[in-house]
PyMOL Python script that loads the backbone (N, CA, C, O; Angstrom):
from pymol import cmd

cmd.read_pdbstr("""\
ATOM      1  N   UNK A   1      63.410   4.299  21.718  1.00  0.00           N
ATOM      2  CA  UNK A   1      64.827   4.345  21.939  1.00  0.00           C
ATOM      3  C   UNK A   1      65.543   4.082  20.615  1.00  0.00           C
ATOM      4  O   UNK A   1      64.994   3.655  19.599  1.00  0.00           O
ATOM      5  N   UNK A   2      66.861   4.395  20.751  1.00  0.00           N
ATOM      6  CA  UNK A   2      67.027   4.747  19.195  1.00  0.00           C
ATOM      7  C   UNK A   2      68.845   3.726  19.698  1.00  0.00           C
ATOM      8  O   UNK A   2      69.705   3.906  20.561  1.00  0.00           O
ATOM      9  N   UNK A   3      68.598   2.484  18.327  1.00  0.00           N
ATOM     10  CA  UNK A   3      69.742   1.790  18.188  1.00  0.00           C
ATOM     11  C   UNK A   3      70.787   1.594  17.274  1.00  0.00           C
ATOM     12  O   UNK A   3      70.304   2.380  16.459  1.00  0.00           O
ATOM     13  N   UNK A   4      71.477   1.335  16.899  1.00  0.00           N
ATOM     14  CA  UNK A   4      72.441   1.175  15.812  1.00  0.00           C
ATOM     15  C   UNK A   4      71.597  -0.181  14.740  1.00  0.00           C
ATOM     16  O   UNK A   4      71.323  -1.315  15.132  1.00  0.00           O
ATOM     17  N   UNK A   5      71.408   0.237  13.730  1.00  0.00           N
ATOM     18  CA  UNK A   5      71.041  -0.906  12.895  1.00  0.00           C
ATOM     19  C   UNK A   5      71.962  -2.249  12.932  1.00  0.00           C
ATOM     20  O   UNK A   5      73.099  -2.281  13.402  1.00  0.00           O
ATOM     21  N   UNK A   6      71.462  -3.046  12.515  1.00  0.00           N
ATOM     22  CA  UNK A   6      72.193  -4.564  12.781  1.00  0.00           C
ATOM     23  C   UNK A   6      72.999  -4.294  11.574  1.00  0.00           C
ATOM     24  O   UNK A   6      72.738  -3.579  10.607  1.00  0.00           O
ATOM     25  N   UNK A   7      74.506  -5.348  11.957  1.00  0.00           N
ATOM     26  CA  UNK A   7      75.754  -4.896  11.561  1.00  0.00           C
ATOM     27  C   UNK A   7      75.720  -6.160  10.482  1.00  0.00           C
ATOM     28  O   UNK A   7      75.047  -7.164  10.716  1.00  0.00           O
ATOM     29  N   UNK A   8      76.600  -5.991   9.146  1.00  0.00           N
ATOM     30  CA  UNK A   8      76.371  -7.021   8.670  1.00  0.00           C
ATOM     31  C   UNK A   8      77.696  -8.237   9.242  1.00  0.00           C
ATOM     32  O   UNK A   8      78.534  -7.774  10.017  1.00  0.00           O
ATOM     33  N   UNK A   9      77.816  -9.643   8.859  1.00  0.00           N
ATOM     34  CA  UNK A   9      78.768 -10.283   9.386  1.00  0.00           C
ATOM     35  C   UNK A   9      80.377  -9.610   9.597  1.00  0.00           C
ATOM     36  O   UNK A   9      81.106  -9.474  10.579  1.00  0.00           O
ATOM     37  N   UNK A  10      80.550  -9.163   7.653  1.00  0.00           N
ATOM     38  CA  UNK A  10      81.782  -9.324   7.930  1.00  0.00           C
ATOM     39  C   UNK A  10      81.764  -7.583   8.969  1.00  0.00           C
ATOM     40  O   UNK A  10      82.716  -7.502   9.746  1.00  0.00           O
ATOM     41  N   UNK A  11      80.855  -6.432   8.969  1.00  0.00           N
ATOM     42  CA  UNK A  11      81.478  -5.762  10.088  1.00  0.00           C
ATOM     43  C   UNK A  11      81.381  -6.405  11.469  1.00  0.00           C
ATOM     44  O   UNK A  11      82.168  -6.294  12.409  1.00  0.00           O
ATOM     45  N   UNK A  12      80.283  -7.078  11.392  1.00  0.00           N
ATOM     46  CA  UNK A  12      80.578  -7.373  12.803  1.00  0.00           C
ATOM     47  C   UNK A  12      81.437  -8.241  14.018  1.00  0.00           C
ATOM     48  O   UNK A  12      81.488  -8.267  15.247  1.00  0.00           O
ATOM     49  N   UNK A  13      82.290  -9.163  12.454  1.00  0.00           N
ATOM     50  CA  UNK A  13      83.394  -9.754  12.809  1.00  0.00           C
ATOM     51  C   UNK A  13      84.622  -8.717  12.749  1.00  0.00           C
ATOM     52  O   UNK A  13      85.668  -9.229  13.149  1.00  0.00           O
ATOM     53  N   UNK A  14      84.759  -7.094  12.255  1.00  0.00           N
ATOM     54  CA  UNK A  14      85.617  -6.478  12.078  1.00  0.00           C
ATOM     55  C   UNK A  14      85.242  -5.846  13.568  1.00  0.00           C
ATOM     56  O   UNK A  14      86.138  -5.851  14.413  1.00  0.00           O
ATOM     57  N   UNK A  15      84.427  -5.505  13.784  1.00  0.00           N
ATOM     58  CA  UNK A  15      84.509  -5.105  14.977  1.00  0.00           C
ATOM     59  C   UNK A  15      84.987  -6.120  16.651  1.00  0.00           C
ATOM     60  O   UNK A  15      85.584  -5.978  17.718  1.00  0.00           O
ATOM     61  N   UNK A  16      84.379  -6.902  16.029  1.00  0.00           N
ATOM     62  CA  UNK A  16      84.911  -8.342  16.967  1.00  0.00           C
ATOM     63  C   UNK A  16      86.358  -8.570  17.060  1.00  0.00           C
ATOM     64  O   UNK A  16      86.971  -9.276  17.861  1.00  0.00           O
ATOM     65  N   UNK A  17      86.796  -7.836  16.088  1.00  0.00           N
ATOM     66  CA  UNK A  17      88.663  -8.162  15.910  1.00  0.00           C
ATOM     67  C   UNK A  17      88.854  -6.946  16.556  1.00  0.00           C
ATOM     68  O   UNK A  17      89.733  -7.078  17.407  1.00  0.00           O
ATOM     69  N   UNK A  18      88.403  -5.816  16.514  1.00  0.00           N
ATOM     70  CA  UNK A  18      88.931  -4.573  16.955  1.00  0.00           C
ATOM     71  C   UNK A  18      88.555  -4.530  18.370  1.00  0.00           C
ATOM     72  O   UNK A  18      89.012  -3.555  18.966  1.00  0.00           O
ATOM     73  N   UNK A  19      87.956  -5.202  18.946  1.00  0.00           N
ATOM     74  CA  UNK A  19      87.110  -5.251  20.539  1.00  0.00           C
ATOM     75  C   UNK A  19      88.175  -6.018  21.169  1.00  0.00           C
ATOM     76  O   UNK A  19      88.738  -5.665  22.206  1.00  0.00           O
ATOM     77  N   UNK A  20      88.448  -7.130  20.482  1.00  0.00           N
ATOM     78  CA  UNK A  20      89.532  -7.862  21.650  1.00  0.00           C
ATOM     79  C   UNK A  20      90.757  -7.855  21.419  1.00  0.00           C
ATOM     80  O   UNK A  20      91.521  -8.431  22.193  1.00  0.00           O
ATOM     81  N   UNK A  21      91.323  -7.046  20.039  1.00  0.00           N
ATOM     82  CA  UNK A  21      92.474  -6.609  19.069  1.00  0.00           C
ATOM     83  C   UNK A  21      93.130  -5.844  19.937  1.00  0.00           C
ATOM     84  O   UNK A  21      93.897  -6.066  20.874  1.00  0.00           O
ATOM     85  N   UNK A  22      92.628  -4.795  19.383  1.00  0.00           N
ATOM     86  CA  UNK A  22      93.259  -3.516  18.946  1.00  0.00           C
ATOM     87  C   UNK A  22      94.260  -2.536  20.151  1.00  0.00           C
ATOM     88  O   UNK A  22      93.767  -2.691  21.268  1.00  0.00           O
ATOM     89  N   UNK A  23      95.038  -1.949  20.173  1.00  0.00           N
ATOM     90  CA  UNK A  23      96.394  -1.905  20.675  1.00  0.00           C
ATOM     91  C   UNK A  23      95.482  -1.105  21.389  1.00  0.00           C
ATOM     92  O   UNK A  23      95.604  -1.338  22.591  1.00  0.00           O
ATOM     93  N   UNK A  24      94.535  -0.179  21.133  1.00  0.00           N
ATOM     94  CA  UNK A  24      94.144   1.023  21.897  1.00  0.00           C
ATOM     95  C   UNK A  24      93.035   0.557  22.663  1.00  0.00           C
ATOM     96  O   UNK A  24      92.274  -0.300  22.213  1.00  0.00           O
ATOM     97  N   UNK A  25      92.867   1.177  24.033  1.00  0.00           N
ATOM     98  CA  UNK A  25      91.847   1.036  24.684  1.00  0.00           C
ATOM     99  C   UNK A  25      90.442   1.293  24.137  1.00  0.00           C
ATOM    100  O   UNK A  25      89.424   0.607  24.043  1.00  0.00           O
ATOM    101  N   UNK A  26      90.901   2.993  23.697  1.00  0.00           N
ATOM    102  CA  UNK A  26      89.443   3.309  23.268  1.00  0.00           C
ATOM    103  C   UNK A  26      89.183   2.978  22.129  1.00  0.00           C
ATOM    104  O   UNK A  26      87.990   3.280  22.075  1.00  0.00           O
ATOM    105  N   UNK A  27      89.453   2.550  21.115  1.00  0.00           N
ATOM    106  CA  UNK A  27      89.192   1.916  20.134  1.00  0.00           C
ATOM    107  C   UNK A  27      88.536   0.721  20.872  1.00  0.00           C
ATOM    108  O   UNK A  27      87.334   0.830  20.629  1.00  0.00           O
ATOM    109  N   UNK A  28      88.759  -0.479  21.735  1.00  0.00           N
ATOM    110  CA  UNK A  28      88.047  -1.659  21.867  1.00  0.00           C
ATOM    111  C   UNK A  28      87.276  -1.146  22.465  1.00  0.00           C
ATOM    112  O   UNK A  28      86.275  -1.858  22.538  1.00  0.00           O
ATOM    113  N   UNK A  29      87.089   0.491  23.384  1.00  0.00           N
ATOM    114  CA  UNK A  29      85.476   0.370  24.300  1.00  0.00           C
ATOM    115  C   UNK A  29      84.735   1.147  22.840  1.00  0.00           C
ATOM    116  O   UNK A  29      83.763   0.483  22.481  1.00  0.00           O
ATOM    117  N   UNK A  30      84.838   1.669  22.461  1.00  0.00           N
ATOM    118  CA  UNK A  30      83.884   2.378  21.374  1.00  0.00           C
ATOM    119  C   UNK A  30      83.872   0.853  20.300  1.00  0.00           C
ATOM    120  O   UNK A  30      82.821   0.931  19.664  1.00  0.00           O
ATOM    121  N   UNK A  31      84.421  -0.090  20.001  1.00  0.00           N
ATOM    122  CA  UNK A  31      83.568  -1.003  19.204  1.00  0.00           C
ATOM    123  C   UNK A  31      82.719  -2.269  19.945  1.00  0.00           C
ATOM    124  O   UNK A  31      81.956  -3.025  19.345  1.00  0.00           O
ATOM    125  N   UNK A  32      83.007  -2.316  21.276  1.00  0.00           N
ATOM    126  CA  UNK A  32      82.099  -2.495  22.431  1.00  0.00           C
ATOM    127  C   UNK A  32      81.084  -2.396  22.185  1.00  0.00           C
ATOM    128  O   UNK A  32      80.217  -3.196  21.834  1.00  0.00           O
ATOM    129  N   UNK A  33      81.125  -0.842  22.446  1.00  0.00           N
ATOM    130  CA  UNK A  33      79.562  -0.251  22.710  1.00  0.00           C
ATOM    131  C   UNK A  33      78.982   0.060  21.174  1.00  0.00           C
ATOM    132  O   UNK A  33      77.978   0.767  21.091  1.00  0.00           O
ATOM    133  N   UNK A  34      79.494  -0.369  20.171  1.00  0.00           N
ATOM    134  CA  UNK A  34      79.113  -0.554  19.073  1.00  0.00           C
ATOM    135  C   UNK A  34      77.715  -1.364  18.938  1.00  0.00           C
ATOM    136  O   UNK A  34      76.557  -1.153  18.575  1.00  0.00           O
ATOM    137  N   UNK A  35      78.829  -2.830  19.647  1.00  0.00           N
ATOM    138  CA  UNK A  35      78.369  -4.167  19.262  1.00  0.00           C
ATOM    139  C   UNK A  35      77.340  -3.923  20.236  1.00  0.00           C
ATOM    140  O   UNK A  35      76.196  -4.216  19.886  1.00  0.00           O
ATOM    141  N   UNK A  36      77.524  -3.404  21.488  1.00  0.00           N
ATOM    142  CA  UNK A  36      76.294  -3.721  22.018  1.00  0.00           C
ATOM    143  C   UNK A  36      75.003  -2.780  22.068  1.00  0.00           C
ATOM    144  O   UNK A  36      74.060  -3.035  22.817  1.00  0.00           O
ATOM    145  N   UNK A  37      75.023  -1.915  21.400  1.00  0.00           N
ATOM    146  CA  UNK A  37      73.981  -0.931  21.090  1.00  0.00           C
ATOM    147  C   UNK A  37      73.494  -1.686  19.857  1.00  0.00           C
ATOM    148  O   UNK A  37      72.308  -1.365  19.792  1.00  0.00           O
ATOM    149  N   UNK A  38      73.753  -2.507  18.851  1.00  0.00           N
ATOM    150  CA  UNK A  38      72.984  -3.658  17.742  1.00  0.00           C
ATOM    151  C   UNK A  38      72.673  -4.808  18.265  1.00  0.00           C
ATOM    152  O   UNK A  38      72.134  -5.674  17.577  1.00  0.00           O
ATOM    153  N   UNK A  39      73.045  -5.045  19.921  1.00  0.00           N
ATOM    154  CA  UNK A  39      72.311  -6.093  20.556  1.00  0.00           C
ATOM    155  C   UNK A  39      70.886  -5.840  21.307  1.00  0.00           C
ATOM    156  O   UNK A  39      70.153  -6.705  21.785  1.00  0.00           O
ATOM    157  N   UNK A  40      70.704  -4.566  21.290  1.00  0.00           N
ATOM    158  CA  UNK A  40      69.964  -3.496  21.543  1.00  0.00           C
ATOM    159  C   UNK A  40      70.081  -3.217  23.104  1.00  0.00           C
ATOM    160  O   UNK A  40      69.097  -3.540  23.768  1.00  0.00           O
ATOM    161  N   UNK A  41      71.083  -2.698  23.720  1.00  0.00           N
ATOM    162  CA  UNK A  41      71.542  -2.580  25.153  1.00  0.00           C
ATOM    163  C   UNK A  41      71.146  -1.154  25.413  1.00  0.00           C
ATOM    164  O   UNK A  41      71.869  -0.400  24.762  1.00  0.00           O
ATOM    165  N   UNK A  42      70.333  -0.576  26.070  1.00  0.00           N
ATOM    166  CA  UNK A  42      70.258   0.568  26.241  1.00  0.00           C
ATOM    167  C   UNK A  42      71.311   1.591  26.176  1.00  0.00           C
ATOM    168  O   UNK A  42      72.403   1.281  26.653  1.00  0.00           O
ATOM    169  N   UNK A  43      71.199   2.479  25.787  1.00  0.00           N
ATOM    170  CA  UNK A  43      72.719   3.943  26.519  1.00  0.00           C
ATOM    171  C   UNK A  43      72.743   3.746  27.935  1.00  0.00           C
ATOM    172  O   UNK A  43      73.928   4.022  28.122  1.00  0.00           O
ATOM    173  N   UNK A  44      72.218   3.424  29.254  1.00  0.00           N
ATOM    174  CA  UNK A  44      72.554   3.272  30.327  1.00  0.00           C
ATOM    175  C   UNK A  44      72.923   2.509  30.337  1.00  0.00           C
ATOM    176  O   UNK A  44      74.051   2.687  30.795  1.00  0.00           O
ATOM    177  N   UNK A  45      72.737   1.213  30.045  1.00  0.00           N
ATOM    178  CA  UNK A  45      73.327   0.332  30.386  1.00  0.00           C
ATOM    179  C   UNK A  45      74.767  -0.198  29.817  1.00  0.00           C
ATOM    180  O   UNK A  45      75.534  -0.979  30.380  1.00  0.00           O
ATOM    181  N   UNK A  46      74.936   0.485  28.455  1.00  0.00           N
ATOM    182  CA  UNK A  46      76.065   0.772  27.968  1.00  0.00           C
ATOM    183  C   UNK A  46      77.497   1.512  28.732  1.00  0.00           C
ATOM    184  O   UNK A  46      78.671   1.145  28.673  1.00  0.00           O
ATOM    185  N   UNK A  47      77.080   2.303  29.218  1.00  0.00           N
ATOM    186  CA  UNK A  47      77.355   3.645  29.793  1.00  0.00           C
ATOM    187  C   UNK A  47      78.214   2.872  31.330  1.00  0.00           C
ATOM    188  O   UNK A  47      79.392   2.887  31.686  1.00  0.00           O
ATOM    189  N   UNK A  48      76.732   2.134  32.051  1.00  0.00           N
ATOM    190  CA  UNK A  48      77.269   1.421  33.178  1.00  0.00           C
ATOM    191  C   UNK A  48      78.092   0.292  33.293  1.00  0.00           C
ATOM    192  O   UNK A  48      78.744  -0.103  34.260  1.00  0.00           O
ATOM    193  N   UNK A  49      77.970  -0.160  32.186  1.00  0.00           N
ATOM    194  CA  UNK A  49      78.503  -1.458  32.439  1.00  0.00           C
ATOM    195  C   UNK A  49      80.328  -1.935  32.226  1.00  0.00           C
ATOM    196  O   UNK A  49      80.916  -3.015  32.171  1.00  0.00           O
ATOM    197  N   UNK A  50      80.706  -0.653  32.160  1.00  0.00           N
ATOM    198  CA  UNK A  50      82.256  -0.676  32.374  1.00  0.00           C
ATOM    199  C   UNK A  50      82.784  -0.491  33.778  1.00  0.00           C
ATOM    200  O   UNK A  50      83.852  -0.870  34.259  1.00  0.00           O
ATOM    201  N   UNK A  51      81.544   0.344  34.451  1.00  0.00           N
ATOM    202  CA  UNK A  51      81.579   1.165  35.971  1.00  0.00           C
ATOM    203  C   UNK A  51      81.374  -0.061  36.666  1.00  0.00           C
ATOM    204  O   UNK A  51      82.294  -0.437  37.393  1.00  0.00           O
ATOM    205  N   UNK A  52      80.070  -0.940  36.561  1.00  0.00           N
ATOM    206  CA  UNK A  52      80.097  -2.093  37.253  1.00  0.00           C
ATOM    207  C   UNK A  52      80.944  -3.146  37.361  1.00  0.00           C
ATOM    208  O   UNK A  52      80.905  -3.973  38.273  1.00  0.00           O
ATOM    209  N   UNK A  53      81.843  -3.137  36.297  1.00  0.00           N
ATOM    210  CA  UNK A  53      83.106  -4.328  36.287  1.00  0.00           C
ATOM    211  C   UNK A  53      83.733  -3.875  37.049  1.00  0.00           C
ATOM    212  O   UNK A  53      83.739  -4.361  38.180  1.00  0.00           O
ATOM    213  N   UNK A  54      84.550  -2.706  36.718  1.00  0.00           N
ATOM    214  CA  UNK A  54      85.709  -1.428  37.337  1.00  0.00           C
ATOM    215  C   UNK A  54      85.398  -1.649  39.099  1.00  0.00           C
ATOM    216  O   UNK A  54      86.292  -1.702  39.944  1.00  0.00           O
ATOM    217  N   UNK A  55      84.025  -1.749  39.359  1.00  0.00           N
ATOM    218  CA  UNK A  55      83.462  -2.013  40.829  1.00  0.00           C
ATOM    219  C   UNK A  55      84.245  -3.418  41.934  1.00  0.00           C
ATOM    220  O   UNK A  55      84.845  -3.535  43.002  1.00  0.00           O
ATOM    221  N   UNK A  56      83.669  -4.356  40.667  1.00  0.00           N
ATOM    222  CA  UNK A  56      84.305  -5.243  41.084  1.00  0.00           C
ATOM    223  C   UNK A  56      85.161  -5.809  40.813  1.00  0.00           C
ATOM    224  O   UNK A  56      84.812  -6.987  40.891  1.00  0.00           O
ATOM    225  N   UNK A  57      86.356  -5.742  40.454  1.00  0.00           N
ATOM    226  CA  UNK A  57      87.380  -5.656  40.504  1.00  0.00           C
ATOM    227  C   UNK A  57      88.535  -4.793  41.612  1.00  0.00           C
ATOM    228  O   UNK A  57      89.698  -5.146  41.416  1.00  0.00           O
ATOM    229  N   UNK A  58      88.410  -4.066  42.374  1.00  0.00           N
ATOM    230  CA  UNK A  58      88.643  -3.385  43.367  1.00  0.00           C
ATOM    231  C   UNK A  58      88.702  -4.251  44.539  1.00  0.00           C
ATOM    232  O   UNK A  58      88.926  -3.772  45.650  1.00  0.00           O
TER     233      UNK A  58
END
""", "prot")
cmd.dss("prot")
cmd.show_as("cartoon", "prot")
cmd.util.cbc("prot")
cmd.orient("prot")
């Protein structure tokens, strides 16, 4: 399976600012799934795990 190499601090604190920042939605889900594809989260589970919140929340 194929992951994003590990991020160095200061991106991964830039992305950390842009995840809970940033004015735009898709900007915080694409540095999301940034961060969590270098935590090594599968693409499914990436993929699902906006669907499973969205679930419950309803």
């Amino acid at each position: 399976m194929k992951y994003i190499a590990q991020f160095s601090l200061e991106d991964k604190e830039k992305l950390n600012s842009l995840f809970k920042y940033h004015a735009s939605h898709l900007v915080r889900r694409r540095a999301h799934m940034l961060l969590l594809s270098s935590e090594k989260f599968s693409i499914n589970d990436i993929y699902n795990a906006p669907r499973k919140l969205d679930h419950r929340l309803r």
